[in-house]
C-alpha positions as CSV (number, residue, x, y, z in Angstrom):
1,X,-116.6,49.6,28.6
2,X,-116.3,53.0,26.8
3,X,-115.2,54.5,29.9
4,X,-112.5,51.8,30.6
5,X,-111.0,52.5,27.4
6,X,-111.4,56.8,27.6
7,X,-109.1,56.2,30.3
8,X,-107.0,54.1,28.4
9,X,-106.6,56.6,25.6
10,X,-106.0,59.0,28.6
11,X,-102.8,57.6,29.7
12,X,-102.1,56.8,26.5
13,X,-101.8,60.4,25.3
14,X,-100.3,61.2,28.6
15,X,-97.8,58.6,28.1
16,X,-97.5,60.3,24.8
17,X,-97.0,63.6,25.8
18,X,-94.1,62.7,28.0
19,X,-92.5,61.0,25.5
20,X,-92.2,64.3,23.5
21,X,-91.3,66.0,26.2
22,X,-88.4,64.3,27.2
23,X,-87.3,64.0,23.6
24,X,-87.8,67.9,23.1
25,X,-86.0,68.6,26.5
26,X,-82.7,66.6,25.6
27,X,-82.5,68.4,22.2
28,X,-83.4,71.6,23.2
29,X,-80.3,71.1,25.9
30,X,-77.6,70.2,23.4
31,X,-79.0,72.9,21.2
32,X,-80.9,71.4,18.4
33,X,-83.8,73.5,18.8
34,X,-84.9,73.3,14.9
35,X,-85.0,69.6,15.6
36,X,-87.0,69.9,18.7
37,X,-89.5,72.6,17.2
38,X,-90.5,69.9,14.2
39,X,-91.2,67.6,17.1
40,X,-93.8,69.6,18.8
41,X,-95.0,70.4,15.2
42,X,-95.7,66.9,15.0
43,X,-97.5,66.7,18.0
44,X,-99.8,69.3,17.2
45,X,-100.3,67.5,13.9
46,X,-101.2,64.3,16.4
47,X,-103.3,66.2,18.5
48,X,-101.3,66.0,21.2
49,X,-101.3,69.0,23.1
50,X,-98.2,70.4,24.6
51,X,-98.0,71.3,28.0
52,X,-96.4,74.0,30.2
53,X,-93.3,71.8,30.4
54,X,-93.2,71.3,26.8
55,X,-93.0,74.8,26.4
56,X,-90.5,75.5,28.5
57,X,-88.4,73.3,27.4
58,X,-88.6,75.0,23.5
59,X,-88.8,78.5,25.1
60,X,-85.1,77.7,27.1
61,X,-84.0,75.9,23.7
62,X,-84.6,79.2,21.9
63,X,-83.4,81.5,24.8
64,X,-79.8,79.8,25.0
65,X,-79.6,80.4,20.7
66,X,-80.0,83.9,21.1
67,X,-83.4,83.6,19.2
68,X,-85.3,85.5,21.9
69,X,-87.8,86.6,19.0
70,X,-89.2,82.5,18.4
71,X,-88.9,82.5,22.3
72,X,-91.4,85.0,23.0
73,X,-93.6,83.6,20.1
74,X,-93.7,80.4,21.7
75,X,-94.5,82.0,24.6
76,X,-97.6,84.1,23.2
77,X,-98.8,80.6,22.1
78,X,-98.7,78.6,25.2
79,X,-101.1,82.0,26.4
80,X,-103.1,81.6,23.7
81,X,-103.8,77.7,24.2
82,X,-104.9,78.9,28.1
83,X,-101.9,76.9,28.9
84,X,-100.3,79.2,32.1
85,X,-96.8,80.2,32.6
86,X,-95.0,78.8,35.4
87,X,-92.2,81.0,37.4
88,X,-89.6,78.8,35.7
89,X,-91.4,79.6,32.4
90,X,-90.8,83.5,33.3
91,X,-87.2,83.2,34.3
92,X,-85.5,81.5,31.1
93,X,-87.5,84.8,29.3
94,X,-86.1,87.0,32.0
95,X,-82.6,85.1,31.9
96,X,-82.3,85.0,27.7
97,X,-83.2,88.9,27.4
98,X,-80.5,89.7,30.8
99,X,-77.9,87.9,29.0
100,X,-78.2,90.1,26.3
101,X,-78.1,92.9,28.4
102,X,-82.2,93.7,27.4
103,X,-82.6,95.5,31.4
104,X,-85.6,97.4,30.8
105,X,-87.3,94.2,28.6
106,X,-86.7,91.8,31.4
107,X,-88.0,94.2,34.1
108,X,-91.4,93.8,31.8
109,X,-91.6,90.3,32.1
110,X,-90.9,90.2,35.4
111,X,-93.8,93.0,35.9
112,X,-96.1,91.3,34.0
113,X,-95.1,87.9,35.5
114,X,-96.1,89.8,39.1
115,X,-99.2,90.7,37.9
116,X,-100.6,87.4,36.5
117,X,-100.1,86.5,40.1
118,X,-96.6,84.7,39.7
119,X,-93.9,85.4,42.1
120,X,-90.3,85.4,41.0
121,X,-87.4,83.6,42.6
122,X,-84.4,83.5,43.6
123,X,-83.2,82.2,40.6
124,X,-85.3,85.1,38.4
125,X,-83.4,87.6,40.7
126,X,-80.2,86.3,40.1
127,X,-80.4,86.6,36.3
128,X,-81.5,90.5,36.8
129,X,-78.5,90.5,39.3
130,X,-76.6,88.8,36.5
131,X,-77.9,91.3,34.0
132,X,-76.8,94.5,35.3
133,X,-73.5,92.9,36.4
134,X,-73.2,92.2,32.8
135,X,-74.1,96.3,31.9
136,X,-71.6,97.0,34.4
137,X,-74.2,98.8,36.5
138,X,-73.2,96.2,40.0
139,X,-75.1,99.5,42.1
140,X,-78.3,98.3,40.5
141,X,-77.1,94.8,40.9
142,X,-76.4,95.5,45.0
143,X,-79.8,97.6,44.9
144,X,-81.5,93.6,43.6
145,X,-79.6,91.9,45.7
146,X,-80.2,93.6,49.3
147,X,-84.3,94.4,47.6
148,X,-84.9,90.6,47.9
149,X,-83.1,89.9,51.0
150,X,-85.9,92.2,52.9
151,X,-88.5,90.6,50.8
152,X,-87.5,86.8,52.5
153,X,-86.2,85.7,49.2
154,X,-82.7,83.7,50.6
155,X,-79.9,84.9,48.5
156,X,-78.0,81.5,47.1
157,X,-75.0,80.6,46.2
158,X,-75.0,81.7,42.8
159,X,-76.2,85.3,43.8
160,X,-73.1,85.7,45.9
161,X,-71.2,84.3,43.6
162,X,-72.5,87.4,40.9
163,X,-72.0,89.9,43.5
164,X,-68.7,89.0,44.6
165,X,-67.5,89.0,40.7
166,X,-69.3,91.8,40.3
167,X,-67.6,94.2,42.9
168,X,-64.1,92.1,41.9
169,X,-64.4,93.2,38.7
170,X,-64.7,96.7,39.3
171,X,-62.0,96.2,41.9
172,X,-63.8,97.0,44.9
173,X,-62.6,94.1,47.0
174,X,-63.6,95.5,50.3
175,X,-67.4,95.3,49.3
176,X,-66.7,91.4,48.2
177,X,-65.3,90.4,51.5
178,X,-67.9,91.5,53.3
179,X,-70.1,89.6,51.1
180,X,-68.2,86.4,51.2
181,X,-68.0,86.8,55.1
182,X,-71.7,87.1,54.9
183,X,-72.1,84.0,52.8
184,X,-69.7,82.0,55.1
185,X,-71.7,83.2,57.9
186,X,-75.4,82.2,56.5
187,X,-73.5,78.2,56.0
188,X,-73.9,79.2,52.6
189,X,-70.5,77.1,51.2
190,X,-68.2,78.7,48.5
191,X,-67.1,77.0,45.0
192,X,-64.4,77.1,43.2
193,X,-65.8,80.1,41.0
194,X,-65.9,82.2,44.8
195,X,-62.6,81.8,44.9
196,X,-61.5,82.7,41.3
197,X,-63.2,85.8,41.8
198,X,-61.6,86.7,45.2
199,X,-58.3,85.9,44.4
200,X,-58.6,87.7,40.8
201,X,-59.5,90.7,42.7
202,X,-57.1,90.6,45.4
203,X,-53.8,90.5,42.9
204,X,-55.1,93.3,41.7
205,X,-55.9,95.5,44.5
206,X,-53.5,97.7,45.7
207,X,-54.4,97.4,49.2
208,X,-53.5,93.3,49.0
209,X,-53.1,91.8,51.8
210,X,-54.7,94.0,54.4
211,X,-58.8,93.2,53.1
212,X,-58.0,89.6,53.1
213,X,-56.3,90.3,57.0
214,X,-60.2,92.3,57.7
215,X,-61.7,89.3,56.6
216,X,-60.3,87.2,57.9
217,X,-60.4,88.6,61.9
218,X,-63.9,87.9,61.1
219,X,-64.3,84.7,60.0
220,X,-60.8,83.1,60.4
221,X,-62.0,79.8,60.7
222,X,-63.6,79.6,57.0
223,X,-60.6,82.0,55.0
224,X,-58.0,79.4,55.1
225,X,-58.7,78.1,51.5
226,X,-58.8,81.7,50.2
227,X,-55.7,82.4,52.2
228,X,-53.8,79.1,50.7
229,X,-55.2,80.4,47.3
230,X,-54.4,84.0,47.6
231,X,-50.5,83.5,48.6
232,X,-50.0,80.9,46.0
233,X,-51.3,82.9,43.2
234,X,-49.1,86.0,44.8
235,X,-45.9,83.6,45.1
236,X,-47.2,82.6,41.1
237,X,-47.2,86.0,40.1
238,X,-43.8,86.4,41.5
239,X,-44.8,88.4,44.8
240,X,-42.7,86.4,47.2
241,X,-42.6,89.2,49.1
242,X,-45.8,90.1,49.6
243,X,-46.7,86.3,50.5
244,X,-44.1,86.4,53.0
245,X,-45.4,89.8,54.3
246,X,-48.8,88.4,54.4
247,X,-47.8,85.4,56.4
248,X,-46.1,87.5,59.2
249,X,-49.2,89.5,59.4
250,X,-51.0,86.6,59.8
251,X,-49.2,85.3,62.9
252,X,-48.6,88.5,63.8
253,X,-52.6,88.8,64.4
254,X,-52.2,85.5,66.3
255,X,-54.7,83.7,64.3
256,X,-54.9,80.3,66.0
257,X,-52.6,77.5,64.4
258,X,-55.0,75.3,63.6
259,X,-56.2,77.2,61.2
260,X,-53.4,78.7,59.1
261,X,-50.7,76.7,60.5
262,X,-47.2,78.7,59.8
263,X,-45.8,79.7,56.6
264,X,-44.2,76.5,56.2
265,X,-47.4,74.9,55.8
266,X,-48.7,76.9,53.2
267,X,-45.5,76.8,50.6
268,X,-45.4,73.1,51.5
269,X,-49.5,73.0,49.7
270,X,-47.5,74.5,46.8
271,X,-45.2,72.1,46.6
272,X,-48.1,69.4,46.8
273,X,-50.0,70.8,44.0
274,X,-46.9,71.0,42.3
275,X,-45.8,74.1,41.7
276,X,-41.7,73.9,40.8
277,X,-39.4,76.0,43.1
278,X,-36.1,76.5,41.9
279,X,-33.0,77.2,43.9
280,X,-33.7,81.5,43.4
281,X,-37.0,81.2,44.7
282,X,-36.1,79.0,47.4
283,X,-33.2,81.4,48.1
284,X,-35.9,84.4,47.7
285,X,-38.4,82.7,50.1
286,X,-36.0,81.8,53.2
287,X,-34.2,85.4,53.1
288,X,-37.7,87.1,53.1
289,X,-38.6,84.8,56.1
290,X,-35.6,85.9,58.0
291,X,-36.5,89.3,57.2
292,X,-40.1,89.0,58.6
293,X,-38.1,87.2,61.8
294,X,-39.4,84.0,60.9
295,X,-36.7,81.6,61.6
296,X,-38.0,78.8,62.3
297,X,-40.2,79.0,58.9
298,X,-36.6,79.6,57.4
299,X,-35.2,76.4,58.8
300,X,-37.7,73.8,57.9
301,X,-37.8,74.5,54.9
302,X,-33.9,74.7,54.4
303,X,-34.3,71.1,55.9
304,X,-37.0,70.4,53.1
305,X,-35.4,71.5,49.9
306,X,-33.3,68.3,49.9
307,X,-36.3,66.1,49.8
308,X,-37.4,68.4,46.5
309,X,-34.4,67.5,45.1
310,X,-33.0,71.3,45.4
311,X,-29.2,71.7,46.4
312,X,-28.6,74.8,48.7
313,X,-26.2,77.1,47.7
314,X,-23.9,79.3,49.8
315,X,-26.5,82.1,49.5
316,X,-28.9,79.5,51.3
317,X,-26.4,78.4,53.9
318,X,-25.3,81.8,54.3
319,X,-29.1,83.4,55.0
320,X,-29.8,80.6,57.6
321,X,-26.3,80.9,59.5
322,X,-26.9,84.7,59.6
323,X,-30.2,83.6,61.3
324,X,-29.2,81.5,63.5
325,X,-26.7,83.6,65.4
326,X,-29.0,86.3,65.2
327,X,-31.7,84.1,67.3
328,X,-28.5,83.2,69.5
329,X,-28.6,79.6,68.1
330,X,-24.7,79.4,68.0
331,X,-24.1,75.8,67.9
332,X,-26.7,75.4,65.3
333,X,-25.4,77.6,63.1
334,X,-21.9,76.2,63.3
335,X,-23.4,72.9,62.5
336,X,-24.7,74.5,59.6
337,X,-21.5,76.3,58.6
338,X,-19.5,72.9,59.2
339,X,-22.1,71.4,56.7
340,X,-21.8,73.9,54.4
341,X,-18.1,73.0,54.3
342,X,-18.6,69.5,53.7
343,X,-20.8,70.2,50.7
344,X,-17.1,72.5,49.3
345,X,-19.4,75.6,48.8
346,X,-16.8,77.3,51.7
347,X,-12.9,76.5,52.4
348,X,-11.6,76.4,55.8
């Protein structure tokens, strides 16, 4: 009978301790760490013990409120009560001190981590990564980053994602194509944050359009979305020009249609996510696509600004007519002169 109810009280205390620990966890998340810390006072008071995830959860609620001090202390108890650290117990340490740019500290943990026979990962790279990104040191950050990929720790998502702002940031864009070629290649799927990055760096690179072209000869089939991106914050920025000579490059390099489609395709995702042209730009857009020779580009999407509710002008008319009887398309360009007539913007 004793025994029957020793196991009782067992899962009693269990069910106990997990209690607290859920209730610590939540606070700890939304910040309320003082709350959470007189909670696991009262357990000790109850003689409960804690346990590893217990302390975790206090040791991350510390970490996040800057009070790396009462982290560490927490931590020096769980030792004490022969309670061991686990890897993730190591990384919020490692990940509080890199966010306050404390290198040298978090290379100790991680040290001693190793030598108490835990091995860091991913994720406790990632925060070092993060770290020296953070100390603008992105050589050390590269150093990490190509250090674990010999040791058979898989780079993730995030990891790319602190390179590739890394390098962005210190606007060597080459180096972050290459490493989002490489992430595309390993089936390793960009987020939206990817993309920020890239496109941040490339409107700021003076060599624009001709690392995203590198790229994308490489892995054409994944860049569209950075492409899309990339000319619509260009045509944002006011850089019709540069879209437009981006575009031509593209189909210059005969990238398959399927893929990038034609220019027209791309200013019509503008228009989708509703980005207002008015009648300059439209006029702005069409000339620079009769400039680049694209014509047909130039007539769908004269054909198109009615549908926007944008009235060509004569400049419009004028561009495309010009076009057309360069291409040897006479009788469409008297149609369109005849039309431009019967709008008045010409008199016979």
């Amino acid at each position: 009978m004793m025994l029957v109810n020793d196991q009782i009280e067992g899962k009693l205390v269990n069910s106990d301790v997990v209690m607290y620990n859920t209730i610590i966890d939540g606070l700890c998340k939304d910040k309320l760490v003082n709350d959470a810390y007189e909670l696991y006072s009262e357990m000790i008071a109850e003689k409960i013990s804690p346990d590893v995830a217990t302390f975790n959860s206090l040791i991350y609620g510390f970490c996040i409120i800057g009070q790396l001090k009462d982290a560490f202390g927490l931590f020096s108890q769980m030792v004490l009560k022969n309670i061991n650290p686990s890897v993730y117990t190591f990384t919020i340490l490692v990940d509080g001190l890199c966010k306050e740019g404390k290198m040298k500290e978090a290379k100790s943990v991680i040290a001693m981590m190793m030598k108490d026979g835990v091995l860091p990962n991913v994720v406790t790279y990632t925060s070092i990564m993060e770290g020296y990104c953070l100390v603008n040191e992105v050589n050390k950050t590269k150093h990490v980053f190509r250090t674990i990929s010999r040791m058979g720790v898989a780079p993730n998502t995030q990891s790319y994602n602190i390179m590739i702002n890394g390098f962005c940031k210190i606007k060597i864009v080459n180096e972050a194509l290459i490493l989002f070629k490489e992430m595309c290649c390993r089936g390793i799927v960009p987020i939206t944050v990817t993309y920020s990055s890239l496109i941040d760096g490339l409107c700021k690179s003076t060599m624009l359009g001709s690392l995203l072209m590198r790229c994308m000869l490489m892995v054409n089939h994944l860049i569209y979305p950075l492409t899309v991106l990339y000319i619509d914050a260009l045509c944002k920025s006011n850089h019709l020009d540069k879209a437009i000579a981006l575009v031509k490059k593209i189909k210059d390099q005969g990238i398959q249609s399927d893929i990038l489609k034609n220019a027209q395709d791309v200013f019509q995702d503008l228009l989708i996510k509703g980005y207002s042209l008015n009648i300059q730009t439209y006029n702005i857009m069409i000339n620079g696509l009769c400039k680049e020779g694209l014509f047909d580009e130039a007539e769908a999407l004269l054909s198109k600004m009615d549908d926007y509710g944008i009235i060509p002008d004569a400049v419009t008319y004028e561009t495309n007519i010009r076009a057309l009887f360069h291409k040897d398309e006479n009788e469409k360009a008297e149609k369109l002169f005849r039309k431009m007539i019967a709008r008045g913007l010409l008199k016979e």
